[in-house]
C-alpha positions as CSV (number, residue, x, y, z in Angstrom):
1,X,142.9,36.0,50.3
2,X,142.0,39.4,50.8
3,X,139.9,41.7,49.0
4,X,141.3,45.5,49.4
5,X,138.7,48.2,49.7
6,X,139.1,50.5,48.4
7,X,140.6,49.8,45.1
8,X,140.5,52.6,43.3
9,X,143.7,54.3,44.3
10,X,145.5,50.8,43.3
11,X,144.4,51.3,39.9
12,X,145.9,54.8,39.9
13,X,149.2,53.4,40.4
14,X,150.1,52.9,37.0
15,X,147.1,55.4,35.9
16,X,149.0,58.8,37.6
17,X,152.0,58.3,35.2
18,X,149.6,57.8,32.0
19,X,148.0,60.9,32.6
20,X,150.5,62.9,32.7
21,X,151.7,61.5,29.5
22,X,148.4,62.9,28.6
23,X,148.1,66.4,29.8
24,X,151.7,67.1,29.0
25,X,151.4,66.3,25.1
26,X,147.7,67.8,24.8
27,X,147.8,70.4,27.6
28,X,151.4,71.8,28.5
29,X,153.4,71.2,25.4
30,X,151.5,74.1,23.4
31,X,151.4,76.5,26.2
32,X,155.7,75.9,25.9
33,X,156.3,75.5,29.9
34,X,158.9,73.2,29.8
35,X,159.4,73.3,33.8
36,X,156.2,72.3,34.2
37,X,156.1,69.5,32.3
38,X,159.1,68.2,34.3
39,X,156.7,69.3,37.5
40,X,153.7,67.2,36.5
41,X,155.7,64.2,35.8
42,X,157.8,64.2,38.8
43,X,154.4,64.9,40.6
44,X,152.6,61.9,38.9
45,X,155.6,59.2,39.9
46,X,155.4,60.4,43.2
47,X,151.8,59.8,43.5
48,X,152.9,56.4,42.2
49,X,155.6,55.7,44.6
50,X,153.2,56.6,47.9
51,X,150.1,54.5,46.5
52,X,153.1,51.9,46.2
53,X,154.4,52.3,49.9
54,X,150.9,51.8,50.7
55,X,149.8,48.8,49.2
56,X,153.8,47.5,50.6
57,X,152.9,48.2,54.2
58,X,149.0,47.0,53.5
59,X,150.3,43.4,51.9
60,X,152.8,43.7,55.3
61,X,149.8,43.6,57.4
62,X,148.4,40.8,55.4
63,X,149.1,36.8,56.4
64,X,149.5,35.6,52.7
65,X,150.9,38.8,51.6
66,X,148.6,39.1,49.0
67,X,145.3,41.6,48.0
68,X,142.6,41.2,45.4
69,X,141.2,43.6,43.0
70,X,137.7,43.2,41.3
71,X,138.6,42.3,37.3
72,X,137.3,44.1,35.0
73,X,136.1,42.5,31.6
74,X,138.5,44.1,28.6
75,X,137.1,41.3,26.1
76,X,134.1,39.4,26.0
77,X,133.5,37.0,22.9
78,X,130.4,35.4,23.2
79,X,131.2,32.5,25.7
80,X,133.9,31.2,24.6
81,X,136.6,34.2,25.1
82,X,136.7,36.5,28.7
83,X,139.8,38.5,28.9
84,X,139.9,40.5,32.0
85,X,141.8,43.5,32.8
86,X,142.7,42.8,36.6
87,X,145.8,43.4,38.8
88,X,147.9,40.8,41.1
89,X,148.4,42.1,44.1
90,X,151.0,40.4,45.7
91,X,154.8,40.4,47.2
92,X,156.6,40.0,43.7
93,X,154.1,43.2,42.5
94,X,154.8,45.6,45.0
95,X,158.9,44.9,45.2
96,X,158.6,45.8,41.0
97,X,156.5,48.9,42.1
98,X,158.8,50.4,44.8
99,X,161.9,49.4,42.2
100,X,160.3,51.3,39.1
101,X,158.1,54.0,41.0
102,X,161.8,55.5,43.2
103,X,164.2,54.8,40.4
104,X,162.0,57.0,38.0
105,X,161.2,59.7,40.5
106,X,165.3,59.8,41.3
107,X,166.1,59.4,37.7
108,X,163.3,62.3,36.6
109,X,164.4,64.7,39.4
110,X,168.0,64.2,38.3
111,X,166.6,65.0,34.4
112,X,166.0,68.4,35.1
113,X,169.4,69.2,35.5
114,X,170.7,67.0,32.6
115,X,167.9,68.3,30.1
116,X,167.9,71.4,30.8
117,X,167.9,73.5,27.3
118,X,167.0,70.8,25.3
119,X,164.2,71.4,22.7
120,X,162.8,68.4,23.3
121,X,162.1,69.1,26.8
122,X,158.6,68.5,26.5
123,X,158.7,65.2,24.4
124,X,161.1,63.8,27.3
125,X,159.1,64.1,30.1
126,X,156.0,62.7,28.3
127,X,157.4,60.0,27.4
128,X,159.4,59.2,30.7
129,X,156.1,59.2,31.5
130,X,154.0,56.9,29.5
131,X,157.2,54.3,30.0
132,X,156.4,54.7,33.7
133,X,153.3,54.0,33.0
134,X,153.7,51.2,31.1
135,X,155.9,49.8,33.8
136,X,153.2,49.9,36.1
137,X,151.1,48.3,34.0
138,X,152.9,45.6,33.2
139,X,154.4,44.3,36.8
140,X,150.5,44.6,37.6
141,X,148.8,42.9,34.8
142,X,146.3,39.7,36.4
143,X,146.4,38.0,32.4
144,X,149.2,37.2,30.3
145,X,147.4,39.2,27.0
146,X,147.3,42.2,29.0
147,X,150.6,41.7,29.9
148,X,151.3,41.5,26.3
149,X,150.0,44.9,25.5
150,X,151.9,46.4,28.7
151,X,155.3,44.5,27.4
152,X,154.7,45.5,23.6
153,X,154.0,49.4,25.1
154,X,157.2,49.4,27.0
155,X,159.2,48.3,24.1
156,X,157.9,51.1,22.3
157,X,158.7,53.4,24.7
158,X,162.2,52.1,24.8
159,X,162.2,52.7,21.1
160,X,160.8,56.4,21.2
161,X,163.6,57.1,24.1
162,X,166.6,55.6,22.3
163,X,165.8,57.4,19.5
164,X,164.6,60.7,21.2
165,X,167.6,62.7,19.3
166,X,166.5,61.3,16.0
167,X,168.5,63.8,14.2
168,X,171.8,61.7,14.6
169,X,172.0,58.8,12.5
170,X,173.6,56.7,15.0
171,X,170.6,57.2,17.4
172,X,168.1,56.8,14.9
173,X,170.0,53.4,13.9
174,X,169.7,51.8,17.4
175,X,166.1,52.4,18.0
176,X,165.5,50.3,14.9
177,X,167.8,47.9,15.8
178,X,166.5,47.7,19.7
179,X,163.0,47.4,18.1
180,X,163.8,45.0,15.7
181,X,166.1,42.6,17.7
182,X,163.6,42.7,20.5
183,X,160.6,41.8,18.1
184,X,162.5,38.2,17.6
185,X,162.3,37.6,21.1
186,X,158.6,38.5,21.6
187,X,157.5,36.7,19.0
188,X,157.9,33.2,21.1
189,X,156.7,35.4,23.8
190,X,153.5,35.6,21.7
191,X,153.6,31.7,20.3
192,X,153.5,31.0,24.2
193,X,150.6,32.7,24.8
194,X,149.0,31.3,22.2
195,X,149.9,27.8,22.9
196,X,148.9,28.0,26.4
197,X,145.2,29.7,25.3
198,X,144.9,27.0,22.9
199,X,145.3,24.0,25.8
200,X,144.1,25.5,28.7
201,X,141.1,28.3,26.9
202,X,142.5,30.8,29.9
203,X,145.4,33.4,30.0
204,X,144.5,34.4,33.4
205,X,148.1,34.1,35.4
206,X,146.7,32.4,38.4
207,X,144.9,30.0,36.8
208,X,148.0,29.1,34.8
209,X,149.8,28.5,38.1
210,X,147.3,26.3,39.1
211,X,146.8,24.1,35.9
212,X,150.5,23.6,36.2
213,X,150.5,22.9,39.7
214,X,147.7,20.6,39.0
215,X,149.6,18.6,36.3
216,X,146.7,19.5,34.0
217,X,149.7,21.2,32.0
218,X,153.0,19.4,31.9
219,X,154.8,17.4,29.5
220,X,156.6,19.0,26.2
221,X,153.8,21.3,25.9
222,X,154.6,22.8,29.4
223,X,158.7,22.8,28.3
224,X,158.2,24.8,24.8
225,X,155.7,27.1,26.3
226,X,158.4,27.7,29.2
227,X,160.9,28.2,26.4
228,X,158.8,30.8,24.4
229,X,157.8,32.9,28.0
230,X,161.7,32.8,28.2
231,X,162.4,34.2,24.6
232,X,160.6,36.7,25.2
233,X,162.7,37.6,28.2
234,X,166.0,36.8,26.4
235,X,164.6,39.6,23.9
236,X,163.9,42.4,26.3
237,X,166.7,41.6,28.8
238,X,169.7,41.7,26.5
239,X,170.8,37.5,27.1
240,X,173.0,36.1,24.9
241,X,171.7,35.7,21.5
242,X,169.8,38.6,21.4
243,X,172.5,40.8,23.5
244,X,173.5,43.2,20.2
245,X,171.0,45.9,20.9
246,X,171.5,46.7,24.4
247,X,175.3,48.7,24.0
248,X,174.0,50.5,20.7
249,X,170.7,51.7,22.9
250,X,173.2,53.9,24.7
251,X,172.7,56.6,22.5
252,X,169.7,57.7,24.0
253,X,170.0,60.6,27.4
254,X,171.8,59.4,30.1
255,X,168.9,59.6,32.1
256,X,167.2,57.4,30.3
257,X,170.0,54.3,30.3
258,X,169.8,54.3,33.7
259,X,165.8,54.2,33.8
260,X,164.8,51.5,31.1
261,X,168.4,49.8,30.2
262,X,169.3,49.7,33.4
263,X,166.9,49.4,36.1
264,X,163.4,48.8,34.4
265,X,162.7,48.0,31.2
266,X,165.5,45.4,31.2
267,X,164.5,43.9,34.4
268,X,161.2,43.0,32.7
269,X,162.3,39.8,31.3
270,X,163.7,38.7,34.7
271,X,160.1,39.3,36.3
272,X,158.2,37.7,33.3
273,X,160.2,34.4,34.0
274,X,159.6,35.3,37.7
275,X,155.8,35.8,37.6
276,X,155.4,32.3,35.2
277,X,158.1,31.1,37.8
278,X,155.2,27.7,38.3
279,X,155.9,26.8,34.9
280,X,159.1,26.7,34.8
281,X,159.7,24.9,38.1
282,X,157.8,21.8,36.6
283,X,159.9,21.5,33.7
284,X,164.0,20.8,34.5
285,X,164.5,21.7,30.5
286,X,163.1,25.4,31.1
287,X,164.9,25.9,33.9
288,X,168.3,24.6,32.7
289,X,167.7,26.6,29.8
290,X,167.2,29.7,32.0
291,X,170.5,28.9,34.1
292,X,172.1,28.3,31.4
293,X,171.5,31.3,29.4
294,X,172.5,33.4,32.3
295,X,175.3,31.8,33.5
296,X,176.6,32.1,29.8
297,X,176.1,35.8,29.4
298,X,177.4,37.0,32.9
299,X,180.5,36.0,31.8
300,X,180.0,36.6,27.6
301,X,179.2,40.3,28.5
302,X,181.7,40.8,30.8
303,X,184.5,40.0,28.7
304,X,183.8,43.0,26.6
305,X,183.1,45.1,29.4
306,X,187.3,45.0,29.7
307,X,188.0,46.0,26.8
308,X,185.5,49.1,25.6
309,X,186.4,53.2,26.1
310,X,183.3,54.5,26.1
311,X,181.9,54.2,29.6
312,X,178.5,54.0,28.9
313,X,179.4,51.0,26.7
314,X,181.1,49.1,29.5
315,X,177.9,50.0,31.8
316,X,175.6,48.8,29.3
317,X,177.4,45.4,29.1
318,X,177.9,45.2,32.8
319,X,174.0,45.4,32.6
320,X,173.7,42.7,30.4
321,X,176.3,40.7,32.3
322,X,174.6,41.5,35.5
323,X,171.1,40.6,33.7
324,X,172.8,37.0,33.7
325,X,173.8,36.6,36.9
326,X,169.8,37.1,37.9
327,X,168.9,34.6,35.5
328,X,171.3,31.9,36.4
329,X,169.8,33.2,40.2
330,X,166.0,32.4,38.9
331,X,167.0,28.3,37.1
332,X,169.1,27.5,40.2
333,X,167.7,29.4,43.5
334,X,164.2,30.6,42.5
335,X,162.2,33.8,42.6
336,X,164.0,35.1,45.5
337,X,167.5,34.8,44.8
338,X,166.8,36.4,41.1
339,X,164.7,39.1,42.0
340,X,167.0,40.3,45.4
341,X,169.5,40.8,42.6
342,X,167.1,42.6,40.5
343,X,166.3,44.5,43.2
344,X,170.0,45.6,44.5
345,X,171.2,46.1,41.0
346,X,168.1,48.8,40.4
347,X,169.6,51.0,42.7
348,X,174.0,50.4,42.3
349,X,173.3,50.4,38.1
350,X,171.0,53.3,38.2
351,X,173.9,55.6,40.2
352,X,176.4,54.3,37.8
353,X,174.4,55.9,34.7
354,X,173.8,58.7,36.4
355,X,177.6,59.3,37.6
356,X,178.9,58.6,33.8
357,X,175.9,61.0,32.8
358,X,177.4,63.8,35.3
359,X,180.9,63.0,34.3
360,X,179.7,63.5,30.7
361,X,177.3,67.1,31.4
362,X,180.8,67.9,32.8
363,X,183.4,67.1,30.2
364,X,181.5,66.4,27.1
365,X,182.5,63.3,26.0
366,X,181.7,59.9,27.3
367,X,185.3,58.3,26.5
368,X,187.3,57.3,29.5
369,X,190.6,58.2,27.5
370,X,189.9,61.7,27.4
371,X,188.8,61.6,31.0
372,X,191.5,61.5,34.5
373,X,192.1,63.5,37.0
374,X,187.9,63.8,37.8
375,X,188.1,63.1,41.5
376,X,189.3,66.2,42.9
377,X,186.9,68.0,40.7
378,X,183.8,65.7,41.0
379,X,184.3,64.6,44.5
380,X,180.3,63.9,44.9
381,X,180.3,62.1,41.4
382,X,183.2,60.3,42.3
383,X,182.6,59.2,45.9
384,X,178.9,57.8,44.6
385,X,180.4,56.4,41.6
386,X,182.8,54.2,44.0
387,X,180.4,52.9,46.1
388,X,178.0,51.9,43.2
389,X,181.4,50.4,42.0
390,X,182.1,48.8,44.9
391,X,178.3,47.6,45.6
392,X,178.0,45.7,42.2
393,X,181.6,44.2,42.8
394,X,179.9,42.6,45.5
395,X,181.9,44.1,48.1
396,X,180.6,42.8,51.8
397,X,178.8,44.5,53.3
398,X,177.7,46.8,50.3
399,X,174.0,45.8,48.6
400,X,175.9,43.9,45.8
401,X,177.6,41.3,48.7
402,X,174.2,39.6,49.5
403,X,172.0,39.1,46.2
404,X,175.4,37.6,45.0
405,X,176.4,35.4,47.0
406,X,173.1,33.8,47.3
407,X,173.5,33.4,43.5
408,X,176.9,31.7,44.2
409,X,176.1,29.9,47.0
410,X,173.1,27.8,44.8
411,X,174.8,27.8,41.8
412,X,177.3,26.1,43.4
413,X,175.2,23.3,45.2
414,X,173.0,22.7,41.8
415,X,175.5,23.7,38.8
416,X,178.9,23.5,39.3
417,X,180.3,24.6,36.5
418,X,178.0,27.6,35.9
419,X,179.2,28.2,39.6
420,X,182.7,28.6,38.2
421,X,181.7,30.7,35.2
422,X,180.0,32.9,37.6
423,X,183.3,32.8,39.9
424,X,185.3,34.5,37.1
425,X,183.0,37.2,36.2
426,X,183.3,38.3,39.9
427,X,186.9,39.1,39.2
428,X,186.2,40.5,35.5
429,X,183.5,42.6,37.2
430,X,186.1,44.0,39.4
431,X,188.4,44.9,36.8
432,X,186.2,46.6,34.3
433,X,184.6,48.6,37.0
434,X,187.3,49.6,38.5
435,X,189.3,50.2,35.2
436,X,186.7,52.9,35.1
437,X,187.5,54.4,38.3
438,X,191.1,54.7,37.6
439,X,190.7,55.8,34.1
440,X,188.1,58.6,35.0
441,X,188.7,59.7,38.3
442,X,192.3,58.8,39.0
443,X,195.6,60.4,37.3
444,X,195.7,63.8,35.2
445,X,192.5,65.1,33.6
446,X,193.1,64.3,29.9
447,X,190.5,66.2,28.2
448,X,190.0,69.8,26.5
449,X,187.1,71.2,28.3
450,X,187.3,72.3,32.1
451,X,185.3,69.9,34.3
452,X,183.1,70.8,37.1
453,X,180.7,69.5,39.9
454,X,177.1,69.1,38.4
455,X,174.5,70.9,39.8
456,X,172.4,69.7,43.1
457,X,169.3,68.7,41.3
458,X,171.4,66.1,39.7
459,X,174.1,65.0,43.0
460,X,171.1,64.4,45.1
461,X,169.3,62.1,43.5
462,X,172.9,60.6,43.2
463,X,173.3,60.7,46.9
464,X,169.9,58.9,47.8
465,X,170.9,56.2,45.3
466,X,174.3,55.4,46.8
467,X,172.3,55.2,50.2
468,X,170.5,52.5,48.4
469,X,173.0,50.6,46.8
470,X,174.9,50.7,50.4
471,X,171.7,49.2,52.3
472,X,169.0,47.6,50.1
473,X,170.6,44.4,50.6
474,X,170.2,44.4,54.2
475,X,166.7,43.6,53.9
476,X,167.7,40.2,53.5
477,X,169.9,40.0,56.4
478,X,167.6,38.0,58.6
479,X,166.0,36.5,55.3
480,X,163.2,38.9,55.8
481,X,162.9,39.3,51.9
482,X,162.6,35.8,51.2
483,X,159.6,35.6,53.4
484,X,157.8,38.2,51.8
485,X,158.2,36.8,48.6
486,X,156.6,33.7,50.4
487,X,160.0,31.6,49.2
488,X,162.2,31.4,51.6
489,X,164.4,28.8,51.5
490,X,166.5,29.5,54.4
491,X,170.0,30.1,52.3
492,X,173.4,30.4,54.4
493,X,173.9,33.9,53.8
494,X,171.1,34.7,55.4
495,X,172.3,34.4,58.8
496,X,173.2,37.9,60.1
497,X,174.9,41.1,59.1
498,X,178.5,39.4,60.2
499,X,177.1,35.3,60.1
500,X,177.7,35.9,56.0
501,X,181.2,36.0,56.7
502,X,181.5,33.0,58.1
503,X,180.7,30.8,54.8
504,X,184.3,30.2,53.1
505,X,182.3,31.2,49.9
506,X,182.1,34.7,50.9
507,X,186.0,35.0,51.4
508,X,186.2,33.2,48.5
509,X,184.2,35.7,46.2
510,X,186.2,38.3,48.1
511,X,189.6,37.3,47.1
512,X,188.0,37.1,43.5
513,X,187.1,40.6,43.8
514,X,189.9,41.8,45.5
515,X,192.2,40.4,42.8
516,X,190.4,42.3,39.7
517,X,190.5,45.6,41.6
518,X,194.0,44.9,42.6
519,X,194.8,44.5,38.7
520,X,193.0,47.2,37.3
521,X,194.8,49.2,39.9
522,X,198.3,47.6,38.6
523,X,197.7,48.3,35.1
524,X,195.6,51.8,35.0
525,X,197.1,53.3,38.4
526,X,200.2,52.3,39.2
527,X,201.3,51.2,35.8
528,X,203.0,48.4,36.9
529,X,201.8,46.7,34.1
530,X,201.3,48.6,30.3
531,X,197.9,48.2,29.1
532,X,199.7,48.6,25.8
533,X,202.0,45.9,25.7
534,X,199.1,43.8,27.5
535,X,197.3,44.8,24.3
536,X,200.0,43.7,21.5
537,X,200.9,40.8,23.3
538,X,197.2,39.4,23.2
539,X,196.0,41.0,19.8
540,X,194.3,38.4,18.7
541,X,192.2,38.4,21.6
542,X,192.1,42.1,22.2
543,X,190.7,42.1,18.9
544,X,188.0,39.8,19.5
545,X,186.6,41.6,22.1
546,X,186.6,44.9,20.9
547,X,184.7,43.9,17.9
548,X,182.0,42.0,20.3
549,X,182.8,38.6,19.0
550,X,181.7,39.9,15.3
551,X,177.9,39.0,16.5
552,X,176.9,42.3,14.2
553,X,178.7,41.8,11.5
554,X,177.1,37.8,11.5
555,X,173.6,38.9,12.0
556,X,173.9,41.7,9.6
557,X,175.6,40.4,6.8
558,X,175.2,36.5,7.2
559,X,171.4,36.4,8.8
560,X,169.6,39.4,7.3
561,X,171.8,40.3,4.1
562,X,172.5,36.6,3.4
563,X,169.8,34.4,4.7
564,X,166.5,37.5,4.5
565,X,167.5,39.8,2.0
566,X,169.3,37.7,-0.8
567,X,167.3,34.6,-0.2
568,X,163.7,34.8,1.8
569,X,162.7,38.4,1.1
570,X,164.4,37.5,-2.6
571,X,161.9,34.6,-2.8
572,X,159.0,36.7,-1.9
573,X,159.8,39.3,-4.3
574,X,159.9,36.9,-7.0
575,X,156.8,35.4,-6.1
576,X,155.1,38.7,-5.8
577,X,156.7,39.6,-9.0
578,X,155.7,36.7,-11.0
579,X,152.9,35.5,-8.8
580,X,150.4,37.9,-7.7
581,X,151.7,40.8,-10.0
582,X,151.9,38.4,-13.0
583,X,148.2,37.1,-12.5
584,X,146.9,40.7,-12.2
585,X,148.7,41.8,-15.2
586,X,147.6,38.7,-17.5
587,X,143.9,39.6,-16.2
588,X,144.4,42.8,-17.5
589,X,145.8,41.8,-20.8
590,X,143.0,39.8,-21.4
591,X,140.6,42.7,-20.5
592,X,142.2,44.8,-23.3
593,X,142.3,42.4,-25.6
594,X,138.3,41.9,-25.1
595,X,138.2,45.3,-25.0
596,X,140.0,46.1,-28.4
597,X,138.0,43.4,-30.0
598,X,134.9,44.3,-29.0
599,X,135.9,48.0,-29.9
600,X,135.9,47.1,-33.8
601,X,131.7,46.5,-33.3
602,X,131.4,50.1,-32.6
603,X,131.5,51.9,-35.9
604,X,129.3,54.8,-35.4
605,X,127.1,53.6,-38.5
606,X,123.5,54.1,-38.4
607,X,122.5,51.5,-41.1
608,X,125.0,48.6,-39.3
609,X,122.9,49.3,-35.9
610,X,119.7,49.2,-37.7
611,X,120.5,46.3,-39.8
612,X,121.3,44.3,-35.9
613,X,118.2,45.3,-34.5
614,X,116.1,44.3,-37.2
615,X,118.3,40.9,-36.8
616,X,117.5,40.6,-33.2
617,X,113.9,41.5,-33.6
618,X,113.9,38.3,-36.4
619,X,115.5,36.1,-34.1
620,X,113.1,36.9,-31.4
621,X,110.1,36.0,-33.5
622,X,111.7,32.5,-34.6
623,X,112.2,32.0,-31.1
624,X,109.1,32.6,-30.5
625,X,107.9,30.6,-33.4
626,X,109.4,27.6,-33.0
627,X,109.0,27.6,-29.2
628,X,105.5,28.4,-29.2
């Protein structure tokens, strides 16, 4: 393997963004130069993003595709403990660091525009910032601890940014809730690491993937440690369980959904089961688990895409259905087939948040009912927002077509019926995405404001992204992606930009697509069909949907009213009550009744003191006597 020199600039990767978290809280906030707070940010990421093309074309020029960094030691404990703060250098690394470091520059550029006049100007840039950072730091990080601190540091970045307008209740609600449902899922995250310090004495990720490798760790230890790496994911990837906090997290900025709950921050569960991928492929339990859970919440999520009117809602559960489909890639196909979709879904999903957030900076409202009309208008906003529509459809040859069908394809040879599930949320893809196109863009303009075109600083980072989502899955045409990942396994749709085609599954998925759009376009263009009718007919249903399968209403007032509040956190209040409090307060008792007691010897008369000292002094000399 080889050693890069220098490796300084590596390290200033992730260290750029954090300090201009720094200097923009300590330095620029007080001097109020909200412009150039925006500046040094945007500056910092690109820093970032050319250290990051880089190290891409240095681990290009490398056979293994992989560089070393000298470690340095974080924590020493006498002989028995050595935590080192090193960085992994390889092909998974620097596909992360190109995902996060041009999303955020696109995504911060775009900000100026959609932030503009906000007191919070400041606050929003530092803390785009120290996420970015964090990021970094995370997709980097050589030892699972320090991965830990990088993963904890992103989730309270994620917190800080869903709540940035703290002043609305409903904001203020979801970044507890994010932070809270996402602390269940960390907390096997952290029982894993534990576990796996425990048998092995290391945390070091390498040596992990060795050891299990090795056999040295296997067994049932090797499945539940699997299993807790992978809670951890479910948590901060919005699968099914643990799915209720992504939607609600769409009340931070625009900006912002399409950063961390769209292209990032969510994408970090899906490369934490990718970089312990060695784990997981020597236990068939984990990774049935994995494909499982994914295949399970592509189509869960995607169900109540259909059915929601707030367009940021239906994006944020088209992420989480999308979030599935790269899961159910990683248990069936492996690290490339899950993180090609990661990759592709950066760049389509970040557009789509930033089209609703332009659509939104130009109407004021983010429901689609009070939308229509918006293509004539918008053209810019609407022709990206189509093609990120069409590219996560999976529309050949659009970016979407080729992560997909490699997800299909496998699923299909190893899972059949998660293939199927998979099948179906093709075509409920197409509809709720395409439900959005017809509701926002086509027909009459529904709304009270008058619309317009947003500004350049926020079309052109538009613009760049639907380049992306049009072409960043043609780096697999040839299966040139798998071989940098170093796990190419040759799949059929890898075969040429036209050889896709000729796989019957390809016109297969097609047809699947084709018939969603086609139905969308019956019931919300044409209006062949009513969407009311459609509505009363299947109530029941309908009404399932819209109130997300009642998961809220069973956490909240089954799990934490029911089960915490009235019967754990109930018990510990009794036992704090009558337990600890009790003891303290007998204690005290006693004390005053000593006290009181002892009070009564204290008259104040002369002649009682002297009459006990001349007592003491007699019962000294008898002592005295009688032991001398």
């Amino acid at each position: 393997m080889e050693v890069i020199s220098p490796s300084g600039p590596v390290w200033l990767i992730f260290l750029l963004p954090l300090i201009a978290f720094a200097v923009i809280f300590l330095l620029i906030k007080p001097l109020n130069k909200p412009k150039l707070a925006s500046f040094i940010s945007i500056i910092a990421v690109l820093g970032s993003l050319a250290l990051s093309t880089w190290l891409l074309f240095s681990l290009l020029s490398s056979p293994e595709h992989e560089l070393t960094v000298p470690s340095l030691n974080w924590l020493v404990v006498g002989g028995a403990i050595n935590i080192q703060f090193g960085l992994i250098l390889d092909s998974l690394t620097v596909v992360m660091l190109m995902v996060v470091t041009v999303v955020s520059l696109l995504v911060q550029i775009y900000s100026q525009g959609y932030m503009r006049g906000d007191p919070g100007y400041h606050r929003y840039f530092a803390l785009m910032s120290l996420f970015t950072a964090s990021m970094l730091g995370l997709v980097m990080a050589s030892d699972l601890l320090v991965l830990f601190v990088f993963w904890e540091l992103v989730g309270l970045c994620s917190y800080l940014l869903i709540g940035f307008w703290f002043q609305r209740p409903a904001a203020a609600n979801a970044a507890k809730k994010a932070f809270i449902v996402t602390r269940f899922g960390d907390l096997g995250f952290l029982a894993a690491i534990l576990v796996l310090f425990s048998q092995t004495g290391t945390l070091d990720i390498a040596q992990l993937h060795g050891l299990a490798a090795a056999g040295v760790l296997g067994g049932a230890v090797l499945t539940w440690v699997a299993i807790g790496i992978f809670l951890g994911a479910v948590g901060k990837s919005g699968q099914f369980p643990l799915h209720v906090w992504l939607p609600d997290a769409m009340e931070g900025p625009t900006p912002v959904s399409a950063l961390i709950h769209a292209a990032t921050m969510v994408a970090a569960g899906v490369f934490l089961v990718a970089r312990m991928y060695p784990l997981f492929e020597h236990s068939p339990t984990a990774l049935l688990t994995v494909a499982t859970i994914g295949g399970v919440t592509a189509i869960f999520a995607a169900t109540m895409a259909m059915v929601m009117t707030d367009i940021k809602r239906v994006l944020a559960y088209s992420t989480i259905s999308q979030l599935g489909y790269m899961m159910l890639g990683l248990g069936v196909g492996g690290i490339t087939i899950g993180i090609f979709h990661l990759f592709n879904h950066a760049f389509f999903k970040a557009l789509l948040f930033l089209s609703a957030g332009s659509v939104n900076h130009a109407t004021g409202t983010f429901d689609m009912r009070r939308m229509g009309g918006l293509k004539r208008i918008m053209p810019w906003t609407y022709a990206t927002f189509l093609v990120a529509s069409l590219s996560i459809v999976g529309i050949w040859p659009l970016a979407g077509f080729w992560s997909k069908e490699e997800i299909l394809a496998t699923s299909l040879e190893s899972q059949p019926l998660l293939f199927y599930l998979a099948l179906i949320t093709v075509f409920l893809t197409a509809f709720y995405m395409f439900r959005i196109v017809f509701l926002t863009f086509g027909g009459q303009y529904r709304g009270d404001t008058k619309p317009h075109e947003s500004s350049r600083v926020m079309v052109i980072p538009m613009v760049v992204l639907a380049v992306l989502a049009v072409g960043s899955g043609w780096v697999n045409v040839t299966g040139g992606f798998d071989q940098f990942l170093g796990h190419g396994e040759g799949h059929s749709f890898a075969q040429g930009f036209f050889g896709a085609l000729a796989h019957p599954l390809a016109w297969l998925s097609q047809v699947f697509a084709a018939g969603g759009i086609f139905l969308a376009y019956a019931i919300y263009s044409a209006r062949w069909l009513s969407a009311e009718r459609i509505r009363r007919r299947f109530f029941p249903v309908y009404k399932l949907l819209s109130n997300k399968y009642w998961f809220d209403e069973l956490y909240e007032n089954i799990l934490v009213r029911g089960i915490l509040l009235n019967r754990f956190f109930a018990g510990l209040k009794f036992f704090d009550s009558r337990g600890v409090d009790g003891a303290v307060n007998r204690i005290a008792d006693t004390v005053v009744t000593v006290g009181q007691t002892s009070r009564k010897v204290q008259t104040g008369q002369l002649q009682l003191y002297g009459m006990f000292i001349v007592l003491g002094i007699l019962a000294i000399i008898l002592a005295m006597y009688f032991t001398g």
